[in-house]
N, CA, C and O atoms as a MOPAC input file, in Angstrom:
PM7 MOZYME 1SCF
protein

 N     81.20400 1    83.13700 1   132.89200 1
 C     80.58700 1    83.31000 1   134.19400 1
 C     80.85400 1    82.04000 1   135.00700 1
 O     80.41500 1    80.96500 1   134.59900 1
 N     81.62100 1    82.13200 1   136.24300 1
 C     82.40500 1    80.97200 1   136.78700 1
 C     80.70300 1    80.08800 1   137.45000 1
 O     80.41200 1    78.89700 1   137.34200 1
 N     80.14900 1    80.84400 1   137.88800 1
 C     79.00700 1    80.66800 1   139.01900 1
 C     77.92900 1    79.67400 1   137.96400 1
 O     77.09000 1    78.93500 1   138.47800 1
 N     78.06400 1    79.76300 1   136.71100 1
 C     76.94400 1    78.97600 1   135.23300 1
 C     77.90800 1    77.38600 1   135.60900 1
 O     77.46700 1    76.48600 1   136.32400 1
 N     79.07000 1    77.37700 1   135.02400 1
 C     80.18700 1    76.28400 1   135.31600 1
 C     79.97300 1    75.59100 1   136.63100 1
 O     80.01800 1    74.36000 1   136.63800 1
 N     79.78400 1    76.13000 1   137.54500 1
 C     79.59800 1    75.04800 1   138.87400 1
 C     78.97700 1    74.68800 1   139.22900 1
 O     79.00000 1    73.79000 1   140.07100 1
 N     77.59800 1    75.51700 1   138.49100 1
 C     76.37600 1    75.19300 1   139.40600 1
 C     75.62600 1    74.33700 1   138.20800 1
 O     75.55600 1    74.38400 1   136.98000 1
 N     75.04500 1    73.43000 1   139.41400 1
 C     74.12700 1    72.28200 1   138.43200 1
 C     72.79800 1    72.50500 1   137.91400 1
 O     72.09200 1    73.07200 1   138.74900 1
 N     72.10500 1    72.20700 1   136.62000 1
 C     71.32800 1    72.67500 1   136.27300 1
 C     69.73100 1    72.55800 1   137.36600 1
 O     69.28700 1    71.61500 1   138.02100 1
 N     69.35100 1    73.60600 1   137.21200 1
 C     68.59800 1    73.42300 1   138.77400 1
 C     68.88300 1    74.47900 1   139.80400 1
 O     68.08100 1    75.21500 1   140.38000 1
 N     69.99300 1    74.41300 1   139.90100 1
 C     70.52000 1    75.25200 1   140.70600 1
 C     70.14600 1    76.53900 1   140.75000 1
 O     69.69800 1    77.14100 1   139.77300 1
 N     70.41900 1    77.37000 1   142.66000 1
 C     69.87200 1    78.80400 1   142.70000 1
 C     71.51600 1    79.54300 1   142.91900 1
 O     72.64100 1    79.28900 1   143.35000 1
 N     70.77800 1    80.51500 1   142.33800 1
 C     71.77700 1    81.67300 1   142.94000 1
 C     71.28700 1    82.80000 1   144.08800 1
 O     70.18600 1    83.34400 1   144.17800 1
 N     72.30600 1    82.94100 1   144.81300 1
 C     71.23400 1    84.37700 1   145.47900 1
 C     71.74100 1    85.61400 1   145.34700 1
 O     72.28800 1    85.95200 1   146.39600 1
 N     71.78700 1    86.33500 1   144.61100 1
 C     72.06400 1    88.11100 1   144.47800 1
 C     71.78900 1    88.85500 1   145.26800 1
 O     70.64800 1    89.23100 1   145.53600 1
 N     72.68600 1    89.15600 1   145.72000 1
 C     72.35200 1    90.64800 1   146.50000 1
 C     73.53900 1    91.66400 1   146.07400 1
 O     74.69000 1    91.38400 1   145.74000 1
 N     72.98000 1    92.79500 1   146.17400 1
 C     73.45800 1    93.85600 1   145.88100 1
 C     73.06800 1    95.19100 1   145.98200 1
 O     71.85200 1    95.36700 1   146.04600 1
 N     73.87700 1    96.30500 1   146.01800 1
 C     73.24500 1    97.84900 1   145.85800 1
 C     72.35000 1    97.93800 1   145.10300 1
 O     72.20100 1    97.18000 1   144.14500 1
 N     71.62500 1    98.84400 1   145.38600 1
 C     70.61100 1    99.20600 1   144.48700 1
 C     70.61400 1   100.44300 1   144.17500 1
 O     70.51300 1   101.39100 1   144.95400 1
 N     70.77400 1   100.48200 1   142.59200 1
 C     70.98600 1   102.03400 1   142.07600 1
 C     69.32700 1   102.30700 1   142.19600 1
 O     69.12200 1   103.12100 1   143.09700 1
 N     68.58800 1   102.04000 1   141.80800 1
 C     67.57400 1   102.46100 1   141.88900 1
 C     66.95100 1   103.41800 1   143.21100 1
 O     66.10400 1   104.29700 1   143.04900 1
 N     67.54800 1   103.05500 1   144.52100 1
 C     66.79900 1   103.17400 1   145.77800 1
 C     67.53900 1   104.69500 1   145.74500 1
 O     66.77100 1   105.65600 1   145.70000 1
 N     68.61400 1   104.88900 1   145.75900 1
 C     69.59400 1   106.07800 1   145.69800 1
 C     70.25200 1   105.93800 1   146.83700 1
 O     70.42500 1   104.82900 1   147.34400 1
 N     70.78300 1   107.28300 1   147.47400 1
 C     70.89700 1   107.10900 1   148.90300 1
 C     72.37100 1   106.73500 1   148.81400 1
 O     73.16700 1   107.23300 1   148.01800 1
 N     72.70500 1   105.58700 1   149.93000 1
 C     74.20200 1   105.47900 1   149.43500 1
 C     75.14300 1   104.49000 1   148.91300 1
 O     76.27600 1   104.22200 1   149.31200 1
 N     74.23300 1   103.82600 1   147.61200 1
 C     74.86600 1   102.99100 1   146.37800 1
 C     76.03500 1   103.55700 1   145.81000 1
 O     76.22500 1   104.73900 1   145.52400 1
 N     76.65000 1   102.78000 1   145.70200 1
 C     78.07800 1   102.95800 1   145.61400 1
 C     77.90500 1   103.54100 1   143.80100 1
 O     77.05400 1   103.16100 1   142.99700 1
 N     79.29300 1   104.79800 1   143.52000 1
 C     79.23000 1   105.03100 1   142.08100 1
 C     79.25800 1   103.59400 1   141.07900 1
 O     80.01400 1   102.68300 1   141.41600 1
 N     78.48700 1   103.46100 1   139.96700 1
 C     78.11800 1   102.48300 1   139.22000 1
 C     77.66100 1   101.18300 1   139.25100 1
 O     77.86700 1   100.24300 1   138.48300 1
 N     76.81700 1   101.30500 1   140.55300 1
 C     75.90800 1   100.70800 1   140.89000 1
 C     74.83500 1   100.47700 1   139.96900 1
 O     74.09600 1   101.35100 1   139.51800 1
 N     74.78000 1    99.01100 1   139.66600 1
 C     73.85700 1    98.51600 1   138.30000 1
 C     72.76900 1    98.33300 1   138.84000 1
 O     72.73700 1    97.84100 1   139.96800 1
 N     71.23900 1    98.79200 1   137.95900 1
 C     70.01900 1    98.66400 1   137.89500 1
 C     69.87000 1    96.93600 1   138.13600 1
 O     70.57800 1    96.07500 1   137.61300 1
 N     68.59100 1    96.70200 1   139.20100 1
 C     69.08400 1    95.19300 1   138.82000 1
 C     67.86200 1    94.75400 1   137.69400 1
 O     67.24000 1    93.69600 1   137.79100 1
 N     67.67200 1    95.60100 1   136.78400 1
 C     67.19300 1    94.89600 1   135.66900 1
 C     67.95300 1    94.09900 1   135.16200 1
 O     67.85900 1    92.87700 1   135.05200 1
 N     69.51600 1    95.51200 1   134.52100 1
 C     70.20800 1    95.26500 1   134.22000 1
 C     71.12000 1    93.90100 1   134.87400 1
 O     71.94400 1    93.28300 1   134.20000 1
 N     70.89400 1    93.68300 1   135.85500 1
 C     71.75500 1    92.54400 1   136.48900 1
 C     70.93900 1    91.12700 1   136.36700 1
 O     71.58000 1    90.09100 1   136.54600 1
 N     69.68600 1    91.06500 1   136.09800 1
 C     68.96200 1    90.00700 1   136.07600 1
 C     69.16600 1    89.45700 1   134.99400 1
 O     69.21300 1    88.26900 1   134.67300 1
 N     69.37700 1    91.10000 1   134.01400 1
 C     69.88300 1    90.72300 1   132.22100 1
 C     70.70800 1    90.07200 1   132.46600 1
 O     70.29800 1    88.91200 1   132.46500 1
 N     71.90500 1    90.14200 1   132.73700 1
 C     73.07900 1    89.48900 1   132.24600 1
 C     73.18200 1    88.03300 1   132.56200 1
 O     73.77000 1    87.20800 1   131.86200 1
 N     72.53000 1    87.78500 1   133.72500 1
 C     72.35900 1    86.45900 1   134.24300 1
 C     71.15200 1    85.76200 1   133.43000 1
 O     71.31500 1    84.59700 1   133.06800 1
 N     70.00100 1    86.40000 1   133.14200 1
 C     69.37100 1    85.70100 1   132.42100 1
 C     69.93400 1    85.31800 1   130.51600 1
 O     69.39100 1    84.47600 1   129.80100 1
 N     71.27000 1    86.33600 1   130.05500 1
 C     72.24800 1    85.92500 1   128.85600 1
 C     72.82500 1    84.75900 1   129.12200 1
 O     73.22700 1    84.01400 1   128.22800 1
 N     72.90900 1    84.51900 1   130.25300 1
 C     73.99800 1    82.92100 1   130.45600 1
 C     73.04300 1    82.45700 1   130.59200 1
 O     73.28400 1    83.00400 1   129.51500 1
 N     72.20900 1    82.03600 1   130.75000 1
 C     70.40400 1    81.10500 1   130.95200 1
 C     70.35000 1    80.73100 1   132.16700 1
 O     70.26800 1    79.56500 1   132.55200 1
 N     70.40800 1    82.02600 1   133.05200 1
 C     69.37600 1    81.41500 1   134.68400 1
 C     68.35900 1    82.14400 1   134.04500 1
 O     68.45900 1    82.89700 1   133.07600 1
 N     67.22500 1    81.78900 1   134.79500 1
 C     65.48500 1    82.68400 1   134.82100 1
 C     65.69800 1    83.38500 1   136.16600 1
 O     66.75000 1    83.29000 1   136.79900 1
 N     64.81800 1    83.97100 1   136.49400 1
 C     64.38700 1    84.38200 1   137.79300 1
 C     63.48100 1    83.88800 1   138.55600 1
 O     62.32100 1    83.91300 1   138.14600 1
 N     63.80600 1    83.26300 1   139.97600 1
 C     63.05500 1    83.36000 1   140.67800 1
 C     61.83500 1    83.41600 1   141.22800 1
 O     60.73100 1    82.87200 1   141.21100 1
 N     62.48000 1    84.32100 1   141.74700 1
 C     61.87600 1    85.69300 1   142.99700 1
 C     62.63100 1    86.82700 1   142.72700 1
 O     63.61200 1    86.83900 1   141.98400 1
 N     62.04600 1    88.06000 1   143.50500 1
 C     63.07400 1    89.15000 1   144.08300 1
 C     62.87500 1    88.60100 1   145.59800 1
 O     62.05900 1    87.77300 1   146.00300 1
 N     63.78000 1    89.25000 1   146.24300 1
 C     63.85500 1    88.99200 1   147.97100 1
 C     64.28800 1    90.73500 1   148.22300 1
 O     64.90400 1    91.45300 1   147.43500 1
 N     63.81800 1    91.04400 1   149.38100 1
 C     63.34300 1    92.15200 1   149.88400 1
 C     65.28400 1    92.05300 1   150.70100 1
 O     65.53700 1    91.12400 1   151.46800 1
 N     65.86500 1    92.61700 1   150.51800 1
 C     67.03200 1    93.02400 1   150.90700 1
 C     67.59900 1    94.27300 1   151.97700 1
 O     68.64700 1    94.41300 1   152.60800 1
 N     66.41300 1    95.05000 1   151.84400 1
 C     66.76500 1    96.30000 1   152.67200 1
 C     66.74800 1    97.21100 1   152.06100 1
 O     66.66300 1    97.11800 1   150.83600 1
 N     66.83900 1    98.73800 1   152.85300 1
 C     66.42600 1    99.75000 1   152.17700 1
 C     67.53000 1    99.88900 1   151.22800 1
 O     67.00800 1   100.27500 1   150.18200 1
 N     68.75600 1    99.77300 1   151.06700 1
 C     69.89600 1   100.06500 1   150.22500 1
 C     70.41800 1    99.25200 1   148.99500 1
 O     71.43100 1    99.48500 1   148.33500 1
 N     69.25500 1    97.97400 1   148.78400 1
 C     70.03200 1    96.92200 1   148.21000 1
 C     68.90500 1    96.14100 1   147.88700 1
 O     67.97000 1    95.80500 1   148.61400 1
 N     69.19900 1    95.80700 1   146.24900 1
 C     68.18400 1    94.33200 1   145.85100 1
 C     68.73900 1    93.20700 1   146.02400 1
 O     69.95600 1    93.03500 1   146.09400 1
 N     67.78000 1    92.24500 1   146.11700 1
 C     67.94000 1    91.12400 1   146.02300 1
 C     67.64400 1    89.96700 1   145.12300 1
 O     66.50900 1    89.81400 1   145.57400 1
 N     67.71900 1    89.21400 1   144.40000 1
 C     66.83000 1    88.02600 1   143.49100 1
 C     67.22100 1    86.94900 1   144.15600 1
 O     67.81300 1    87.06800 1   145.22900 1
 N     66.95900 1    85.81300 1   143.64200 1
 C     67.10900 1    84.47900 1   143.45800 1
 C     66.73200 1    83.82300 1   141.65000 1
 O     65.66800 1    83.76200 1   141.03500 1
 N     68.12900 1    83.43000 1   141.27100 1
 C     67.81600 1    83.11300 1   139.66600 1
 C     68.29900 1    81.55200 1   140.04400 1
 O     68.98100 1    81.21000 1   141.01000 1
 N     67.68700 1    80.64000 1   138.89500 1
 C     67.98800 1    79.35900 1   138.76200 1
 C     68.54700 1    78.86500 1   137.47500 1
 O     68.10200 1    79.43400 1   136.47800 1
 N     69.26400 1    78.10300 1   137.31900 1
 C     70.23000 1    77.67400 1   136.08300 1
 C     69.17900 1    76.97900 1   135.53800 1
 O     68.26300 1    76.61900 1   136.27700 1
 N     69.16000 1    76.68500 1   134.13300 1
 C     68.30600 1    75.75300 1   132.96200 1
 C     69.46400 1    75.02300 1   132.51300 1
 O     70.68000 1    74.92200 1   132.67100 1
 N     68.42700 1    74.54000 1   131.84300 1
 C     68.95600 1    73.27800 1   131.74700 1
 C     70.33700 1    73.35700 1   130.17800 1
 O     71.03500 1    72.47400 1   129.68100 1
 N     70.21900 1    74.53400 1   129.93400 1
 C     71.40400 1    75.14400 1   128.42100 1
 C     72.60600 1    74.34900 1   128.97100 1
 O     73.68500 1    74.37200 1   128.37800 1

């Protein structure tokens, strides 16, 4: 994950993305953002927040640890 490598421990990320959940018109294989918080929280960011993105799309904010 290039975005773990650059960013300093501390550091935020900000996600945004479709949201399969909302329906409507998320693109085919549009990931749950459980599922997306997972994968980022496997490389060791935590979460945040969520941030309110709009009707079509989640948002988070995850932060790198210190791994």
């Amino acid at each position: 994950m290039e975005i773990k490598r650059i960013l300093k421990s501390g550091g935020r990320v900000l996600l945004i993305d479709w949201s399969a959940e909302k329906g409507g018109i998320s693109p085919k294989g549009a990931l749950p953002k459980d599922r997306m918080r997972g994968m980022f929280e496997e490389k060791g960011f935590i979460l945040d927040r969520e941030i309110d993105a709009g009707s079509h799309h989640c948002g988070m904010i995850l932060v790198k640890t210190n791994e």
